[in-house]
matplotlib code that plots the C-alpha trace (Angstrom):
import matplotlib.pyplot as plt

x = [68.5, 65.1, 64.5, 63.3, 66.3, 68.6, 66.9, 67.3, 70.9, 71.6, 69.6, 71.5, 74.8, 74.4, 72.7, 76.5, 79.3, 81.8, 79.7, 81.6, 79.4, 79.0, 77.2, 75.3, 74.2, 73.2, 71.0, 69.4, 67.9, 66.9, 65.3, 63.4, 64.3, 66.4, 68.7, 72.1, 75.5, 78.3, 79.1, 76.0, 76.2, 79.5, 78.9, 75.6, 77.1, 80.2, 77.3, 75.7, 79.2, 80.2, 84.0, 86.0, 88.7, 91.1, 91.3, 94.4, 96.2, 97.4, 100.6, 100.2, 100.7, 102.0, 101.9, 105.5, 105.4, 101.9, 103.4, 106.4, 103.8, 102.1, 105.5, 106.4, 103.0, 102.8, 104.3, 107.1, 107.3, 110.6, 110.7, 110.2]
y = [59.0, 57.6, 54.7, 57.0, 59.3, 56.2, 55.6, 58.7, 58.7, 55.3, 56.9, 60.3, 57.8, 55.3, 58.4, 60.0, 58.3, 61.4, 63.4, 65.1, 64.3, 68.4, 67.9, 65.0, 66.6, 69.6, 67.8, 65.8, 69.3, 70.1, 66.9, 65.9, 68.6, 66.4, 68.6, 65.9, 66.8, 65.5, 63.6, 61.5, 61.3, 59.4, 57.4, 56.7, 55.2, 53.8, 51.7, 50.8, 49.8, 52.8, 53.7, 56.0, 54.6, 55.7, 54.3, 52.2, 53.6, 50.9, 51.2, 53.0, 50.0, 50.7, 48.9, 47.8, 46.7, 45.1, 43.5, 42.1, 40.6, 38.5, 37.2, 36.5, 34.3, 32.5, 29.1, 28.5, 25.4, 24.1, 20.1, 19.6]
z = [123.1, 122.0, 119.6, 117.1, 117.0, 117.0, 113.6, 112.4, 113.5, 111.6, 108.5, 108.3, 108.8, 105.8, 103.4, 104.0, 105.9, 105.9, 107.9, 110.9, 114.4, 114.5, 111.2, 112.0, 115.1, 113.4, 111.0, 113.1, 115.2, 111.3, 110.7, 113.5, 116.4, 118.6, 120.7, 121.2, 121.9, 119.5, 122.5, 122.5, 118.5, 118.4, 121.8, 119.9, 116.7, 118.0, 120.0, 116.8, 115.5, 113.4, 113.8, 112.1, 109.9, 107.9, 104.4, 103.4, 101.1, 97.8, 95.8, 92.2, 89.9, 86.5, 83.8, 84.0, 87.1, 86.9, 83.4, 85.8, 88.3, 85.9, 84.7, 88.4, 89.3, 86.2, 86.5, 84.6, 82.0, 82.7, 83.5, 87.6]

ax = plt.figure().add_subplot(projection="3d")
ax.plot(x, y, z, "-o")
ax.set_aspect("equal")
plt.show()
């Protein structure tokens, strides 16, 4: 892959991260008429250090228990 469609790979990346590397692929034969494989797209970004990664999911939090936290972590003022 050229310098030039390295660019444009890293620009379509960071303008939309959940692209699928079908997608991606597609829009850069749109964009600048580069004919890559999905292949060469994701050996391409995982090269420039773009992995794929879930996100973690967090606990819900409700007040309650957020209200039972605070109580928890806040020192207590009994003589030590």
């Amino acid at each position: 892959m050229t310098e030039r469609g390295q660019h444009m790979l890293k620009h379509t990346v960071h303008r939309s991260r959940q692209l699928s590397t079908v997608s991606i692929a597609k829009d850069l034969q749109t964009s600048c008429g580069l004919q890559v494989s999905t292949t060469t797209v994701r050996r391409e970004l995982h090269g420039m250090g773009f992995n794929g990664r879930a996100a973690a999911s967090k606990p819900y939090i409700t007040k309650r228990n957020a209200k039972g936290q605070m109580q928890w972590c806040k020192p207590t003022t009994t003589g030590l």
